[in-house]
N, C-alpha and C positions, 0 to 999 in steps of 0.2 A: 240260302247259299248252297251249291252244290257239292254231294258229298266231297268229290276231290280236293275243293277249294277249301271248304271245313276240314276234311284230313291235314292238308296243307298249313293253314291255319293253324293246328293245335300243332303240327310240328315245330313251326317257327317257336310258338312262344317255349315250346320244351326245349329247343336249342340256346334259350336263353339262360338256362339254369345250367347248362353245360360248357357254355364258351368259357376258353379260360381266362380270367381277369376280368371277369363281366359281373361280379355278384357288387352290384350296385344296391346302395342302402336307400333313394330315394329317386320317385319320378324325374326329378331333375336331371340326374345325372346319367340316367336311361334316355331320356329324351336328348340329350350332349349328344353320349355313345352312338344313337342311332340316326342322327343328325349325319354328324362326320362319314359311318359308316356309308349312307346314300351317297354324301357326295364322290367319297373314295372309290366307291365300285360304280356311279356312271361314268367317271374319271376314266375307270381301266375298260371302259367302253369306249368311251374319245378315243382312248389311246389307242386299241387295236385298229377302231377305223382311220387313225390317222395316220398309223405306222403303212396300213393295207392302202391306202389312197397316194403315201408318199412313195410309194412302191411301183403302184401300176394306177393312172389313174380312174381306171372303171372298178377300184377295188376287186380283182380276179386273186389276187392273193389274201384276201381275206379267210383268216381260219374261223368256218362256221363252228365246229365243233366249240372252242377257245369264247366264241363271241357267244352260244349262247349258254355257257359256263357263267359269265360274267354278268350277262344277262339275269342268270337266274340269282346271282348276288343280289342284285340293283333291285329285284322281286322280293328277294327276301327282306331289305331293308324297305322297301313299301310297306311289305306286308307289317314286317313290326312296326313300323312309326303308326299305321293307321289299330292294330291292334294297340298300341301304348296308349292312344288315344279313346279305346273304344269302340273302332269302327271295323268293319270287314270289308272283304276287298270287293265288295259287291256293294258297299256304301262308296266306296271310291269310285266304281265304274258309273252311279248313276249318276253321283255329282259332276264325273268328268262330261257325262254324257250330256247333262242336262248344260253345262257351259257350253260345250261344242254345238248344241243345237242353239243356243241364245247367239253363239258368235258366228254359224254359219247355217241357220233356218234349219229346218227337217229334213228328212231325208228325201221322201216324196213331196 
């Protein structure tokens, strides 16, 4: 894994000992928490783009700054559910990768 993404990495899981209301006694209830959390922050992703599409339809009102705020939530709850799991985000990308070539052939 590359250092930034290792940096990355060990920050997420330190951010878990710090959130407030987060000191969870058992994997269960971590795996709840960060359940909810993913769906909540791609939710406030729908929403920006939907608010920015019902606006102008080529999204031209879209706040990038805002979206990739939100963005980097929806990363961060990746990033922990596959660390709760054990895995790193570079176990996610090969598996994503290795579906995407099954569902649409190689690249070349």
């Amino acid at each position: 894994m590359d250092a930034n993404w290792e940096e990355y990495h060990h920050l997420v899981v330190r951010s878990w000992a710090v959130t407030p209301g987060q000191a969870m006694d058992n994997a269960g209830q971590r795996g709840a928490h960060l359940g909810l959390a993913l769906m909540a922050e791609a939710g406030e992703v729908g929403e920006l783009i939907k608010k920015a599409h019902r606006l102008r339809a080529d999204c031209e009102q879209l706040d990038d700054r805002r979206l990739l705020d939100e963005l980097g939530d929806v990363l961060w709850a990746v990033t922990s559910i596959a660390c709760w799991r054990g895995h790193s985000l570079e176990d996610v990308r090969t598996a994503n990768g290795a579906k995407l070539t099954e569902r649409h052939g190689p690249l070349l």
